[in-house]
ZADO-1210 file (C-alpha; in nm, 4 decimals, padded with zeros to 6 digits):
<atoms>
<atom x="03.6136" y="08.4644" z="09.0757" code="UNK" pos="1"/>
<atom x="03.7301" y="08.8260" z="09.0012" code="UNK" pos="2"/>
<atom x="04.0620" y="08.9203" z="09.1615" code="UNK" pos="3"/>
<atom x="04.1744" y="09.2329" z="09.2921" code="UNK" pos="4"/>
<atom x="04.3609" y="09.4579" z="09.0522" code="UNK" pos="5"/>
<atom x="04.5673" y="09.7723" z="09.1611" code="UNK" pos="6"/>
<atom x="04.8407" y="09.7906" z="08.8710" code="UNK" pos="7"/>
<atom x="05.1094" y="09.7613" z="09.1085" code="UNK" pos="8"/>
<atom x="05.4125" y="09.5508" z="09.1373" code="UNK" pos="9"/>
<atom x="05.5668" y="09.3083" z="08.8140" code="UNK" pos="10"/>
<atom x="05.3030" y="09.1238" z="08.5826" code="UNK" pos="11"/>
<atom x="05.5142" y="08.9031" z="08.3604" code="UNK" pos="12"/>
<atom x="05.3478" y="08.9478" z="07.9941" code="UNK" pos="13"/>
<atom x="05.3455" y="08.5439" z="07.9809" code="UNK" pos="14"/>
<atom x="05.4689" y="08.3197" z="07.7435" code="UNK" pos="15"/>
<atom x="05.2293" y="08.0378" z="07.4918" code="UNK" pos="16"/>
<atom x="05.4437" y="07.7352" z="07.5340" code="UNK" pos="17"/>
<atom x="05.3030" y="07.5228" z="07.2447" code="UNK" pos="18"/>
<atom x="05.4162" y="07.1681" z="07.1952" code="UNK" pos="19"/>
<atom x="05.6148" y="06.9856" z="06.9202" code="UNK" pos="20"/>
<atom x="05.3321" y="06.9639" z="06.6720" code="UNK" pos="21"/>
<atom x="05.1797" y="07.3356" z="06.6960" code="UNK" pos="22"/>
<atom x="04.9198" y="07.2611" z="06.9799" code="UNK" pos="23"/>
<atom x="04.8959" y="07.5177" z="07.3152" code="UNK" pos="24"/>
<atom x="05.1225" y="07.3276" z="07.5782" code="UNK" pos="25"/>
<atom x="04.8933" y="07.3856" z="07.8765" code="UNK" pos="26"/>
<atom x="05.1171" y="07.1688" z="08.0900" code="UNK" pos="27"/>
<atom x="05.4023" y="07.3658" z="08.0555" code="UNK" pos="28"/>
<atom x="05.2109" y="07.7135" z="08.0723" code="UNK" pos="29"/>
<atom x="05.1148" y="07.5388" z="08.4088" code="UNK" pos="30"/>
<atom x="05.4408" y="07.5147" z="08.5013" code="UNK" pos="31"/>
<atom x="05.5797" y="07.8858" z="08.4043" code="UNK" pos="32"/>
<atom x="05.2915" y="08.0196" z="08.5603" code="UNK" pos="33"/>
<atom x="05.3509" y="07.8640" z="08.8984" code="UNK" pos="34"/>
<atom x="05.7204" y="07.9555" z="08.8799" code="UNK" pos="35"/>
<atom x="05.5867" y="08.3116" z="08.8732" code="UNK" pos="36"/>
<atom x="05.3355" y="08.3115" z="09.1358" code="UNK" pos="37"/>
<atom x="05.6204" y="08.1169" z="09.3849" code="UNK" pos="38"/>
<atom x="05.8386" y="08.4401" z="09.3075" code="UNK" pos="39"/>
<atom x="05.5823" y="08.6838" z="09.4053" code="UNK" pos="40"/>
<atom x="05.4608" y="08.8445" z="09.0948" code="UNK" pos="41"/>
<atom x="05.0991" y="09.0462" z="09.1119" code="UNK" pos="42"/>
<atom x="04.9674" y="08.8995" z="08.8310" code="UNK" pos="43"/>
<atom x="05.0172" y="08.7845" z="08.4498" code="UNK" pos="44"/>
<atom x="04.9290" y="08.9059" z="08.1139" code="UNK" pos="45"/>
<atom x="04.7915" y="08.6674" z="07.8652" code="UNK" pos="46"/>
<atom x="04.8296" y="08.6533" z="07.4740" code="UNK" pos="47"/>
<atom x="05.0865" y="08.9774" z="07.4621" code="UNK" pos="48"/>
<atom x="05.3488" y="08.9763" z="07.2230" code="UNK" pos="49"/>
<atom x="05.5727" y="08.7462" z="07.3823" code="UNK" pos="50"/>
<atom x="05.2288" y="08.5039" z="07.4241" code="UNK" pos="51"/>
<atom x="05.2606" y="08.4992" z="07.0719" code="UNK" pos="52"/>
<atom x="04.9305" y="08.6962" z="07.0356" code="UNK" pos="53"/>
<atom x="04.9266" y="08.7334" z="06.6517" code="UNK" pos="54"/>
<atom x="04.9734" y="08.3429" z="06.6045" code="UNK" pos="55"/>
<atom x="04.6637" y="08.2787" z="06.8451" code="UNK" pos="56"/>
<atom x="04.2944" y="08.2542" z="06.7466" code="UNK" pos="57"/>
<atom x="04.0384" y="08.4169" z="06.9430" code="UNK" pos="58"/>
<atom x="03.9142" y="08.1265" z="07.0582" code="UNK" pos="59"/>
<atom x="04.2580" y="07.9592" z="07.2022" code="UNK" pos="60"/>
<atom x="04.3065" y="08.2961" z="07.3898" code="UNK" pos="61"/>
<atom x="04.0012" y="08.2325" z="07.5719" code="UNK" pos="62"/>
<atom x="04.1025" y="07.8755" z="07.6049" code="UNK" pos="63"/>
<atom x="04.4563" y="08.0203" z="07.8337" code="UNK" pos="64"/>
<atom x="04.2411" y="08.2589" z="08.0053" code="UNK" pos="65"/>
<atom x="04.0144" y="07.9894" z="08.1758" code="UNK" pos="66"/>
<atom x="04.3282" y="07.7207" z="08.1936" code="UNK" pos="67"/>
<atom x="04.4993" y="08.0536" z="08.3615" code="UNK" pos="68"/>
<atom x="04.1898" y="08.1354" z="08.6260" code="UNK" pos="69"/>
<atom x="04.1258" y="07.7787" z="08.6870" code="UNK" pos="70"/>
<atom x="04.5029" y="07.7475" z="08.7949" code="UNK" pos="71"/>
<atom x="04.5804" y="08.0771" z="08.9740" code="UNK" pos="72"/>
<atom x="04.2450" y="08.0093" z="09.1906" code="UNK" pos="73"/>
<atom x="04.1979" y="08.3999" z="09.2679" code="UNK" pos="74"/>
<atom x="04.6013" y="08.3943" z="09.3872" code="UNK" pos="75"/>
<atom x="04.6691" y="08.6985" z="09.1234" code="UNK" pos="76"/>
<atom x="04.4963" y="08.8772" z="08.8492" code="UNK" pos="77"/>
<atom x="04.4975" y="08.7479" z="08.4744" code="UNK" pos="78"/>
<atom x="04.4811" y="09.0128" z="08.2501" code="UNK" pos="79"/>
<atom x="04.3855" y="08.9136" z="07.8952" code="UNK" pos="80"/>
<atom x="04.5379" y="09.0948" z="07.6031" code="UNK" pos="81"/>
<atom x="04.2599" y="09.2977" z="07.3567" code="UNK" pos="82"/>
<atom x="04.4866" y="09.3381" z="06.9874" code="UNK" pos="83"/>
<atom x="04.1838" y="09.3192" z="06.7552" code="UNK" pos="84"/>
<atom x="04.1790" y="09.5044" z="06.4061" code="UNK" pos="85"/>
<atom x="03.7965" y="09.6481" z="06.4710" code="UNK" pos="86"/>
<atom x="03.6323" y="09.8896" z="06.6687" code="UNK" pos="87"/>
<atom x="03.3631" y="09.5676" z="06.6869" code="UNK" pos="88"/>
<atom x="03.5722" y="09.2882" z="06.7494" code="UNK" pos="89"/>
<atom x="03.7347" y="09.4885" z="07.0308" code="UNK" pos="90"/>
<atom x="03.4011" y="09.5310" z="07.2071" code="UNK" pos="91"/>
<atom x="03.2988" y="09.2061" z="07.1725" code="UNK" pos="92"/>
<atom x="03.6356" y="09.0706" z="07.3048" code="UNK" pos="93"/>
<atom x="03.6523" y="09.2227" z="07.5656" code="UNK" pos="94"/>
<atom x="03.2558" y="09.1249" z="07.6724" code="UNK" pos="95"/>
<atom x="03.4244" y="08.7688" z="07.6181" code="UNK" pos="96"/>
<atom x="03.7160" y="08.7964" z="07.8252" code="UNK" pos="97"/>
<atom x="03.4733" y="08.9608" z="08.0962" code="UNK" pos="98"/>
<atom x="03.2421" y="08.6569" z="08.0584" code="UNK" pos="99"/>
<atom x="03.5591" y="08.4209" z="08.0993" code="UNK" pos="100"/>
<atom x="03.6973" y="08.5678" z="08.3944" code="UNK" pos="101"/>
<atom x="03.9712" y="08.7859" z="08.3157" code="UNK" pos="102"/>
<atom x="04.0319" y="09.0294" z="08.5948" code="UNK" pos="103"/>
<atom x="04.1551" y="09.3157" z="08.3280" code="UNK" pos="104"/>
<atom x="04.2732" y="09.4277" z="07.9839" code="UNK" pos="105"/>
<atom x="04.5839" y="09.5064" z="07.8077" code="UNK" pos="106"/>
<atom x="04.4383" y="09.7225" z="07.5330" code="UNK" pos="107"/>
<atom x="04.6314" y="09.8149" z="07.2142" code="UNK" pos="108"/>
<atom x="04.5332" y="10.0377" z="06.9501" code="UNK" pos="109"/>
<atom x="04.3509" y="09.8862" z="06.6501" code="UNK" pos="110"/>
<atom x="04.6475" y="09.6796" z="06.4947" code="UNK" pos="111"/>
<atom x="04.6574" y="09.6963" z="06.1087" code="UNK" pos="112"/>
<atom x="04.5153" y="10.0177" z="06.0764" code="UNK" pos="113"/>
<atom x="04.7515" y="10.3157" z="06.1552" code="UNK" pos="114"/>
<atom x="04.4700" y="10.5250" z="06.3057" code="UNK" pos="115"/>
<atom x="04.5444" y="10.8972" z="06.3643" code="UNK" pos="116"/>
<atom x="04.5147" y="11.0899" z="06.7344" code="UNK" pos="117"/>
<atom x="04.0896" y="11.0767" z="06.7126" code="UNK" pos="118"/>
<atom x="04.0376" y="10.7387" z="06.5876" code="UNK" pos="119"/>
<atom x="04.2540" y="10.5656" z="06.8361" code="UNK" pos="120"/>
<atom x="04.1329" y="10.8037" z="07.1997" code="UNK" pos="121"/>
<atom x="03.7762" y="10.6925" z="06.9926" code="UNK" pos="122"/>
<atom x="03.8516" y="10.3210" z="07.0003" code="UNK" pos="123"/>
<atom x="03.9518" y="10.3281" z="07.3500" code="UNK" pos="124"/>
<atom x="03.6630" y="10.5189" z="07.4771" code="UNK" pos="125"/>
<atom x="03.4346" y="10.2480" z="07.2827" code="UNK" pos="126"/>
<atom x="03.5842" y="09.9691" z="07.5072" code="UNK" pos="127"/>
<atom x="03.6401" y="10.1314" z="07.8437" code="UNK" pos="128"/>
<atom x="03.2443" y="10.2261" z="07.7602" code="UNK" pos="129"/>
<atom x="03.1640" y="09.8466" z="07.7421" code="UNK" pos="130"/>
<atom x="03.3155" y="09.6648" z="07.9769" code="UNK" pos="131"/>
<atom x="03.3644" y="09.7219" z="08.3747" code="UNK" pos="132"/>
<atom x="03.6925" y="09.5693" z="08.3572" code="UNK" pos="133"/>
<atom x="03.9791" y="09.7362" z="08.4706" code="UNK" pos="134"/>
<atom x="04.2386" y="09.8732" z="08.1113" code="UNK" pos="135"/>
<atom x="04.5831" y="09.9002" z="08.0750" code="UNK" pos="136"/>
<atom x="04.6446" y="10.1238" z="07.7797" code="UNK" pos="137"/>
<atom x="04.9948" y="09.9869" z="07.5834" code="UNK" pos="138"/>
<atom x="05.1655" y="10.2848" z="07.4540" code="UNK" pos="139"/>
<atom x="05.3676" y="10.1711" z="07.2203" code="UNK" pos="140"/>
<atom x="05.4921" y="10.3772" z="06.9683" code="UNK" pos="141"/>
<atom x="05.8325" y="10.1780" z="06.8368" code="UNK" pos="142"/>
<atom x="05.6808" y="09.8873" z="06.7841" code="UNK" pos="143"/>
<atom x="05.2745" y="09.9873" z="06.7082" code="UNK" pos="144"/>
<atom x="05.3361" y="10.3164" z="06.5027" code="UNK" pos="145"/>
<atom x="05.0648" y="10.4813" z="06.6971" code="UNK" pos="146"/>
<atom x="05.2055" y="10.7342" z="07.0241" code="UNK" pos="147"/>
<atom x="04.9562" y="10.8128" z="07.3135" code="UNK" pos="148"/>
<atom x="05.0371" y="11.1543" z="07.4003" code="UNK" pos="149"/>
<atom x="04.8794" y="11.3206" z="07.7307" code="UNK" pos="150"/>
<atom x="04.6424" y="11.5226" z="07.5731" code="UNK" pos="151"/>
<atom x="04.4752" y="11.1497" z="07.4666" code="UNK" pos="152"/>
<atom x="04.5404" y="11.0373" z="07.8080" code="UNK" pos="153"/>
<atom x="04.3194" y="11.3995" z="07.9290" code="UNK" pos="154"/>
<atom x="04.0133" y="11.2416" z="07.7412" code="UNK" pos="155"/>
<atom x="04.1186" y="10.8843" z="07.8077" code="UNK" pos="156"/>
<atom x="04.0758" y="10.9634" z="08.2127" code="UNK" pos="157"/>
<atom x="03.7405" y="11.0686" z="08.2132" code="UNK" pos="158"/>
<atom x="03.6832" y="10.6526" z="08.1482" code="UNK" pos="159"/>
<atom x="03.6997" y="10.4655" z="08.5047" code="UNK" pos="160"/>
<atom x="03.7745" y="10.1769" z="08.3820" code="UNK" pos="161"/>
<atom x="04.1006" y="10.2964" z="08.2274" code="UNK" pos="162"/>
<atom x="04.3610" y="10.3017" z="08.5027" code="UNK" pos="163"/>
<atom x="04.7273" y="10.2019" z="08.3906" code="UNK" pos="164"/>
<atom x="04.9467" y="10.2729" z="08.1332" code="UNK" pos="165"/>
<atom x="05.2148" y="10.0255" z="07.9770" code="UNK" pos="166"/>
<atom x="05.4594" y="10.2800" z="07.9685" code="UNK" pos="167"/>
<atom x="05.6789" y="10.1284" z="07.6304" code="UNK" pos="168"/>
<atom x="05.7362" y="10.4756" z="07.4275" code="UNK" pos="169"/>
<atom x="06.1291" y="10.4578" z="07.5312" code="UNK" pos="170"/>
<atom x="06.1508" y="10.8181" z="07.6494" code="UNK" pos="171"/>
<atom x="06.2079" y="10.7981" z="08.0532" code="UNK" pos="172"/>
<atom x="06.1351" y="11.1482" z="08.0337" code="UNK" pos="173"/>
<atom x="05.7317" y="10.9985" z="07.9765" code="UNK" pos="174"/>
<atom x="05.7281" y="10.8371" z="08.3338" code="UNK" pos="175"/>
<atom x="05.7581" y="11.2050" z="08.5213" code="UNK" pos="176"/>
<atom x="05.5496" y="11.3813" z="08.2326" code="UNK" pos="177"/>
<atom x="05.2708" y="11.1351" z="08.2820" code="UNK" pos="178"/>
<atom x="05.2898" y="11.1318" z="08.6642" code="UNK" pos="179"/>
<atom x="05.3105" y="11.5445" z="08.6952" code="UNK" pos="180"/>
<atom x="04.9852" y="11.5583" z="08.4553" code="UNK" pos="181"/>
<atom x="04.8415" y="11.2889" z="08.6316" code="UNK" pos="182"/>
<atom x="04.9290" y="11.2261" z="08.9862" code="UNK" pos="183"/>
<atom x="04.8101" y="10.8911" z="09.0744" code="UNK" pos="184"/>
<atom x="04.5108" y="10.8643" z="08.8567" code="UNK" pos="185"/>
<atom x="04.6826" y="10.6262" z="08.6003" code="UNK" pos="186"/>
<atom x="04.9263" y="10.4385" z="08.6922" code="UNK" pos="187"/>
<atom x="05.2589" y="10.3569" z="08.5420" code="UNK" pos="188"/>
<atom x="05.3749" y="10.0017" z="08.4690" code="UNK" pos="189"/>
<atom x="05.7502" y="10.0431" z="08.2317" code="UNK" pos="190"/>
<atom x="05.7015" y="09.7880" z="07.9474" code="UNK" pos="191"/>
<atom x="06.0654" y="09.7757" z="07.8152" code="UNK" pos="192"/>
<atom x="06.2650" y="09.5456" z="08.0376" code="UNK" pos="193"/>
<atom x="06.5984" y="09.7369" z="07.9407" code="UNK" pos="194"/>
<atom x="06.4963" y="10.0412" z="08.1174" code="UNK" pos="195"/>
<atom x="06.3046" y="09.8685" z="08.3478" code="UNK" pos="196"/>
<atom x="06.5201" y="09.9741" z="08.6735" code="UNK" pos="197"/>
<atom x="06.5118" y="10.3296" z="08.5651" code="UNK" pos="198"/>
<atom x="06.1048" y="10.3251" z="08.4967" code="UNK" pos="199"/>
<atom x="06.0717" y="10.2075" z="08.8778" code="UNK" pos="200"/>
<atom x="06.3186" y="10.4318" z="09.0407" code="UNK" pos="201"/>
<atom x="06.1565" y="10.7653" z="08.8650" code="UNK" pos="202"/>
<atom x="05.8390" y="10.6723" z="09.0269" code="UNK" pos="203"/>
<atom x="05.6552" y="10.3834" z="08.8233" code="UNK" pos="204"/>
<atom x="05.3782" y="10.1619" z="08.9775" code="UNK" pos="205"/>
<atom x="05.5530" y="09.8449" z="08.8807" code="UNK" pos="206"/>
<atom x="05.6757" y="09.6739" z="08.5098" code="UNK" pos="207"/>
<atom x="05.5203" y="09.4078" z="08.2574" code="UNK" pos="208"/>
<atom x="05.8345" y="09.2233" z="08.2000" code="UNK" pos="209"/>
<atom x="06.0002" y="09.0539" z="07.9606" code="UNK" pos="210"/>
<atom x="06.2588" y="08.8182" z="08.0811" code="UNK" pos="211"/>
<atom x="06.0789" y="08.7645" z="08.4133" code="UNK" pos="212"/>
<atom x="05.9667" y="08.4637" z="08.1761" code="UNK" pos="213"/>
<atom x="06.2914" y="08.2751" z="08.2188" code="UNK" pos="214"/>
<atom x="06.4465" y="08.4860" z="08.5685" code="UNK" pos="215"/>
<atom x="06.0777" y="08.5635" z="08.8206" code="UNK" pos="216"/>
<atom x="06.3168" y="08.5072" z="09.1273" code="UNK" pos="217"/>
<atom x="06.5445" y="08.8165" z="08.9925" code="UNK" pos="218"/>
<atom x="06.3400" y="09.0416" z="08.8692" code="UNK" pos="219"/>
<atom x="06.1459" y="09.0237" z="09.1864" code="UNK" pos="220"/>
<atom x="06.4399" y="09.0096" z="09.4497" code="UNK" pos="221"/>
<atom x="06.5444" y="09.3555" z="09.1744" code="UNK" pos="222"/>
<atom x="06.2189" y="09.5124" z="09.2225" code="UNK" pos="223"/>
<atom x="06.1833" y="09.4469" z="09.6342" code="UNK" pos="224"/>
<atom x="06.5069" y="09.6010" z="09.6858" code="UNK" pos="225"/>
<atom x="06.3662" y="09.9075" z="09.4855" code="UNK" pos="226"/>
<atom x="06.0615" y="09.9191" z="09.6823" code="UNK" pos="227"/>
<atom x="06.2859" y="09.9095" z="10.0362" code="UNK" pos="228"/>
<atom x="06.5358" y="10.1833" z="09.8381" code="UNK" pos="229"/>
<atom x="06.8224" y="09.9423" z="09.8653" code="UNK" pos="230"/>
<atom x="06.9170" y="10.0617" z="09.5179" code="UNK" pos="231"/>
<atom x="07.2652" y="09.9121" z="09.5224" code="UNK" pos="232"/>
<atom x="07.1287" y="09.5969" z="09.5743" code="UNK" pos="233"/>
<atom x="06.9087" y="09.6438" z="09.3068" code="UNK" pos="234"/>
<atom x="07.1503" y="09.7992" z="09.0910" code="UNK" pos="235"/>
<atom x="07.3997" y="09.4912" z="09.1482" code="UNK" pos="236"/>
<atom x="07.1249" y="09.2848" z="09.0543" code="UNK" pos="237"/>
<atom x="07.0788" y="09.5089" z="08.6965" code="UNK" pos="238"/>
<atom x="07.4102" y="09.5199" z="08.5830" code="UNK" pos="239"/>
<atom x="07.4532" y="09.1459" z="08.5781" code="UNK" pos="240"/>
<atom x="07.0554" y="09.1330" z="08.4102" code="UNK" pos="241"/>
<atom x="07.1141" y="09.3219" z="08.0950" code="UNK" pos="242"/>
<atom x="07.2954" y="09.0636" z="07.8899" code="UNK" pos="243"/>
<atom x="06.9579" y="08.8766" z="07.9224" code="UNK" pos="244"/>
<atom x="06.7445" y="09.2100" z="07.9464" code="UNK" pos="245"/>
<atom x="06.8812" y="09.3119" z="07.5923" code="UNK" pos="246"/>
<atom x="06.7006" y="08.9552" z="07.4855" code="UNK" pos="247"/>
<atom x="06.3664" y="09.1743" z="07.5233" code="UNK" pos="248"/>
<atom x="06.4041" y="09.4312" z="07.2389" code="UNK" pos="249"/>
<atom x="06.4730" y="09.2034" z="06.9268" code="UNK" pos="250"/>
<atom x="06.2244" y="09.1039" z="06.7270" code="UNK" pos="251"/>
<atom x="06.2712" y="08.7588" z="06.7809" code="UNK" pos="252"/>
<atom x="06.2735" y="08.8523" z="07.1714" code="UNK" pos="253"/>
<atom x="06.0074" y="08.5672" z="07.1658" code="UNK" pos="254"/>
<atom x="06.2212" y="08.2641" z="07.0320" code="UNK" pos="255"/>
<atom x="06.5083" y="08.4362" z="07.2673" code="UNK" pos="256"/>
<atom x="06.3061" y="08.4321" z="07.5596" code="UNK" pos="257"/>
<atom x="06.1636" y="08.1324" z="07.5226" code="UNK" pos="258"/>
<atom x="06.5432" y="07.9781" z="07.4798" code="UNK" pos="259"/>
<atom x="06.6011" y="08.0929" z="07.7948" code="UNK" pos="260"/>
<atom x="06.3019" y="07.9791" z="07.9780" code="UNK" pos="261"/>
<atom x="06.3655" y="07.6402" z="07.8653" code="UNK" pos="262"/>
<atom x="06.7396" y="07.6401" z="07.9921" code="UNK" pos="263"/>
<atom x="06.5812" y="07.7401" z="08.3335" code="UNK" pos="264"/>
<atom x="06.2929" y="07.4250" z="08.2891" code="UNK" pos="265"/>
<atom x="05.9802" y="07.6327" z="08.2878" code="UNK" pos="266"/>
<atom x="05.9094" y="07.6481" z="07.8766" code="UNK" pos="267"/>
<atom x="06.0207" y="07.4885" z="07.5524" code="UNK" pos="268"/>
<atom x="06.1615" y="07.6482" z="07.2692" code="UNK" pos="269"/>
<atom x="05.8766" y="07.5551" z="06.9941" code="UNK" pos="270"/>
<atom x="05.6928" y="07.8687" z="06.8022" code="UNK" pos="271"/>
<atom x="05.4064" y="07.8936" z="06.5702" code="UNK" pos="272"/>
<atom x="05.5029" y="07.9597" z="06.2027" code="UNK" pos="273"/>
<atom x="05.6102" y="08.2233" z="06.0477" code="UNK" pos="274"/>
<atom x="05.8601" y="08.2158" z="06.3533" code="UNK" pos="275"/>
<atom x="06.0813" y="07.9608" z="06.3926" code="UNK" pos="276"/>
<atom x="06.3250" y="07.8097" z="06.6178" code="UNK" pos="277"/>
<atom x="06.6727" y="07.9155" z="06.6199" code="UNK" pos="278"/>
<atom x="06.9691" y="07.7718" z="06.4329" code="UNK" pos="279"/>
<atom x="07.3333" y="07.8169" z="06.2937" code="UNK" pos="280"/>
<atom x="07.5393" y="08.0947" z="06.4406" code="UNK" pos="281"/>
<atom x="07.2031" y="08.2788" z="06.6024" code="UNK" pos="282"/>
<atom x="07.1018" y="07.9841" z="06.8195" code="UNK" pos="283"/>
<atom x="07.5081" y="07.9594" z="06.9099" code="UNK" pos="284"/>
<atom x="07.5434" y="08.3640" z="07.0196" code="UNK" pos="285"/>
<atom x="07.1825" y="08.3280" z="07.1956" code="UNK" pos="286"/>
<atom x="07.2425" y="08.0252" z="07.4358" code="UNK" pos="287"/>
<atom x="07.5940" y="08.1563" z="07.4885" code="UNK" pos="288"/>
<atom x="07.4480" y="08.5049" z="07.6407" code="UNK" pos="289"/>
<atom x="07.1945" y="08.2715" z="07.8466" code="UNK" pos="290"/>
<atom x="07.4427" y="08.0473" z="07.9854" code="UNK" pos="291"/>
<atom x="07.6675" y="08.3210" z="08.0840" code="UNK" pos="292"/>
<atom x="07.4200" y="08.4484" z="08.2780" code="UNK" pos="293"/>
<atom x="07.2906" y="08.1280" z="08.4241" code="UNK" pos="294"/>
<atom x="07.6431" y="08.0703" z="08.5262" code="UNK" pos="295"/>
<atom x="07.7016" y="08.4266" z="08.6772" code="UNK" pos="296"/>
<atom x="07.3934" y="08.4773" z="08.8460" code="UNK" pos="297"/>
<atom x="07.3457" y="08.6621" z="09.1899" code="UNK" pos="298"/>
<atom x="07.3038" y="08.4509" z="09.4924" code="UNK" pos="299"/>
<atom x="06.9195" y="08.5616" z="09.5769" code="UNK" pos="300"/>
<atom x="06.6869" y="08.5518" z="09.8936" code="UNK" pos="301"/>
<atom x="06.4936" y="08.3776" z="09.7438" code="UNK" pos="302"/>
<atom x="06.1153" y="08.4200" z="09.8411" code="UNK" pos="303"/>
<atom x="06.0104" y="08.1525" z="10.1299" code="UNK" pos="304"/>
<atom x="06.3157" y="08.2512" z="10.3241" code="UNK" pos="305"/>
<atom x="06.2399" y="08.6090" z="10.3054" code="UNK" pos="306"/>
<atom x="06.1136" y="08.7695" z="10.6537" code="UNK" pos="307"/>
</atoms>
């Protein structure tokens, strides 16, 4: 059952709660994911960074996309993440995730090889050419190395089936450059949760968020209050957010997160080696930070009383 898609609104990139031992903890994901869908989000993205994507096989990505479709029943889109390392492996991918249900793509650039302006708009084009799912390009240039610029985006438009941008590249400058080249035709999700208010209020579809992991309720109480321009509100909301926000851009933003997930009960705090858990002075300044912001937090509508 394919879901409707129109890159609007917050799509939690989703963590891989794994148990004790190593194994995928589909109970758990079960549990996050609801948490998310009572709060309102417009869908989730599977196997991202924070999923843990490079400590995933193939084949346990698939396995959370059909656990995810079989427990969302068509109530929001699951986008699967595409990270492969060849032009090949890509295609076939996504033909897989199509095959398994996924209602879109995230789609990074090829990820070991630092391809230059050509290669990557050509490994794009060779996806969005075989599948008729909808793609959400991840420009990422801090973290990935490689920068989508809009003269990549003029030749990446002439593709249907790419339609959104994860707009990561840290420059809030990018969000009004991409929407006076483009208008509507690809829209803008921000994809660095410290920035994330500013992305939405210079025009941007919607976010893939971070710390929506551990906090859906605020980050979606934030972002309706931007959508009805009650930007105090939303700003109120903000302020007391970025202690946790700032959780987003570490690299170990996924042991973070996930610490704070587990404090609110919807995740555990186990990785996959070469990560692992917290200890010692880190683990002390990390659950102080979430605490402090579990004990401070803003008294919310929260969604079922909302008109």
């Amino acid at each position: 059952m394919s879901t409707k898609l129109n890159w609007e609104g917050i799509y939690p990139a989703v963590l891989t709660p794994f148990t004790k031992e190593g194994e995928i903890d589909f109970e758990m994901f079960a549990i996050n994911t609801e948490a998310q869908i009572k709060a309102g989000v417009h869908g989730i993205i599977l196997a991202g960074t924070l999923g843990e994507a490079s400590a995933l096989e193939t084949e346990e990505k698939f396995e959370l996309l059909k656990y995810a479709k079989k427990i969302t029943q068509g109530r929001i889109p699951v986008i699967l993440n595409l990270s492969e390392n060849t032009t090949r492996n890509a295609v076939n991918f996504a033909e897989k995730a199509k095959e398994f249900g996924a209602d879109g793509l995230m789609l990074l650039p090829p990820m070991r090889y630092k391809a230059d302006n050509h290669e990557v708009v050509e490994y794009f084009k060779a996806v969005a050419s075989a599948t008729e799912l909808p793609i959400l390009i991840y420009n990422n240039p801090v973290d990935y190395g490689i920068y989508v610029t809009l003269e990549m985006f003029e030749e990446l438009i002439e593709y249907p089936t790419i339609q959104a941008v994860k707009e990561s590249t840290r420059d809030l400058a990018n969000v009004t450059r991409m929407i006076n080249r483009f208008g509507k035709r690809i829209k803008i999700l921000g994809g660095v949760d410290t920035i994330c208010l500013e992305t939405l209020m210079l025009g941007a579809d919607g976010l893939v968020a971070g710390l929506v992991d551990a906090f859906p309720n605020e980050t979606m109480t934030m972002y309706n209050h931007v959508k009805a321009n009650e930007y105090d509100k939303a700003v109120a909301i903000y302020r007391w957010f970025m202690p946790l926000l700032e959780l987003d851009i570490h690299p170990k933003l996924i042991q973070y997160i996930k610490l704070a997930a587990t404090a609110e009960g919807i995740s555990n705090p186990y990785v996959r080696a070469p990560r692992l858990e917290l200890h010692g002075k880190e683990a002390e300044k990390i659950q102080k930070i979430i605490e402090e912001g579990r004990a401070n937090r803003p008294v919310l509508l929260i969604p079922e009383q909302q008109i």
